[in-house]
N, C-alpha and C positions, 0 to 999 in steps of 0.2 A: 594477945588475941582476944579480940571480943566475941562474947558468948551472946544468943540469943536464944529467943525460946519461942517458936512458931505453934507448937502445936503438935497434934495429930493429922495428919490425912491419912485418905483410904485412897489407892488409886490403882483399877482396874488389870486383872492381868494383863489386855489387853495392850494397854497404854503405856505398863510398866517394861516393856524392853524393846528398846530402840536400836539395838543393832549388836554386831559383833561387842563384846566385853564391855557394852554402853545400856543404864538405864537409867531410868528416870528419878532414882537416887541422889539427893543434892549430897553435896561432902559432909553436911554436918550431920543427917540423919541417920538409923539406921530401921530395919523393918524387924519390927514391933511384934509382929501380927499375922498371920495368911490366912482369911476366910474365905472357908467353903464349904456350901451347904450340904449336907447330908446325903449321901448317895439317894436316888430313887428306886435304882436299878441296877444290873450289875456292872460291871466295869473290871476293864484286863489295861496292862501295861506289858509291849514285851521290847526287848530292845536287844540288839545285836551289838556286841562289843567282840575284843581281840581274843578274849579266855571267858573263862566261865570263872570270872573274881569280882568282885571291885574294880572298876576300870569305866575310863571317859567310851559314852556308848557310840560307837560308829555312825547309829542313827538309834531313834526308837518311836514309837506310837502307841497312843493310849485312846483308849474308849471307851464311851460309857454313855450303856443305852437309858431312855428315860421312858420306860411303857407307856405310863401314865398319861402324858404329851405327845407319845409318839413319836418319839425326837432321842435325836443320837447328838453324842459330842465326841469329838476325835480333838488328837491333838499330836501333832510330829515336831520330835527334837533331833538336833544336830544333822539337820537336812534342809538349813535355812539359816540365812544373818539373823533370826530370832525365831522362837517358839513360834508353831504357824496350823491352822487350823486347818482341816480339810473341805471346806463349805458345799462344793458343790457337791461332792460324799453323802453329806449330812442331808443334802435337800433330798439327795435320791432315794434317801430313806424315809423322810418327810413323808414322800409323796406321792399316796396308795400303795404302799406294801402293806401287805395283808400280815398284822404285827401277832396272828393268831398260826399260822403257819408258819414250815420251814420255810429256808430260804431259797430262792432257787437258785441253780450256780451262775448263771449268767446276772443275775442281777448283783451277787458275789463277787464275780470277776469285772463286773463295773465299777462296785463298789473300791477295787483294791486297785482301779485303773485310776479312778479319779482322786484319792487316795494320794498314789506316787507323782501323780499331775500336778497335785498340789505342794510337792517340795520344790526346791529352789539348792540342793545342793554342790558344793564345792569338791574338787579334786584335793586329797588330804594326809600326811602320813599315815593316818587309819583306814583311810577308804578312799575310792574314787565315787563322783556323781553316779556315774551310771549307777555301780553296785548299792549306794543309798535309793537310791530310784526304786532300783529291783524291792531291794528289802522291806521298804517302807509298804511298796503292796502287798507282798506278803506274811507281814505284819498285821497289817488293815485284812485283810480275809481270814488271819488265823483269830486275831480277838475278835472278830462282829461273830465267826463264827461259836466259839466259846460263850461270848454275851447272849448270842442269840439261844444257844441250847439251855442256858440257865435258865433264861428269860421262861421259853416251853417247857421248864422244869426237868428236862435232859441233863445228865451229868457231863460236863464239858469234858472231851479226852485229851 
């Protein structure tokens, strides 16, 4: 077997997972490294699985708001052939929410609409689509809600 030696690369989470049990990992590498920057702001992950143990999560969603920017980051597992970002989510919060005030519930309930709009999941011996669907918005309304009260310096309940 011939050995070679390429090197280092960095390559983007975004880039790095191409599909069901498939990434961008050649055979002979392995990963090294995972950077990321420093939170700015607060950030919740919750995820729904079969117990309250250790166990592959049904679905799950993370978030994490960035004051500073004005900008949110979401992010839904096991509700998609790959790790998948909620964008139009993210824009709705972009653009003019008043990031000094509460939230208001309908813009809440859009938030966790666009949210589950943005999964892509499958029928599964752990779940069905729909119920990924379901959960994933309300996931996306429980953590922006949590981010958000930290954020106005409210203690998350």
């Amino acid at each position: 077997m011939e050995s070679r030696e390429r090197g280092v690369r960095m390559i983007p989470a975004i880039e790095f997972y191409l599909g069901v049990k498939r990434s961008a990992l050649e055979p002979d590498e392995l990963i090294r490294a995972v950077h990321v920057p420093p939170a700015t702001g607060p950030q919740y992950f919750s995820k729904v699985g079969t117990r309250n143990a250790m166990v592959i999560a049904v679905c799950s969603f993370a978030l994490a708001l960035h004051p500073g920017e004005r900008r949110v980051g979401t992010g839904i597992g096991s509700a998609a052939p790959t790790p998948r970002r909620a964008v139009e989510a993210e824009e709705l919060l972009a653009d003019g929410v008043d990031w000094d005030a509460p939230l208001d519930p309908a813009l809440l309930r859009r938030f966790g609409d666009l949210c589950a709009r943005a999964a892509a999941p499958i029928d599964d011996v752990r779940g069905t689509a729909a119920y990924r669907v379901h959960a994933i918005g309300v996931m996306a309304r429980r953590t922006l809600t949590w981010a958000w009260n930290d954020h106005l310096g409210k203690r998350a309940a």
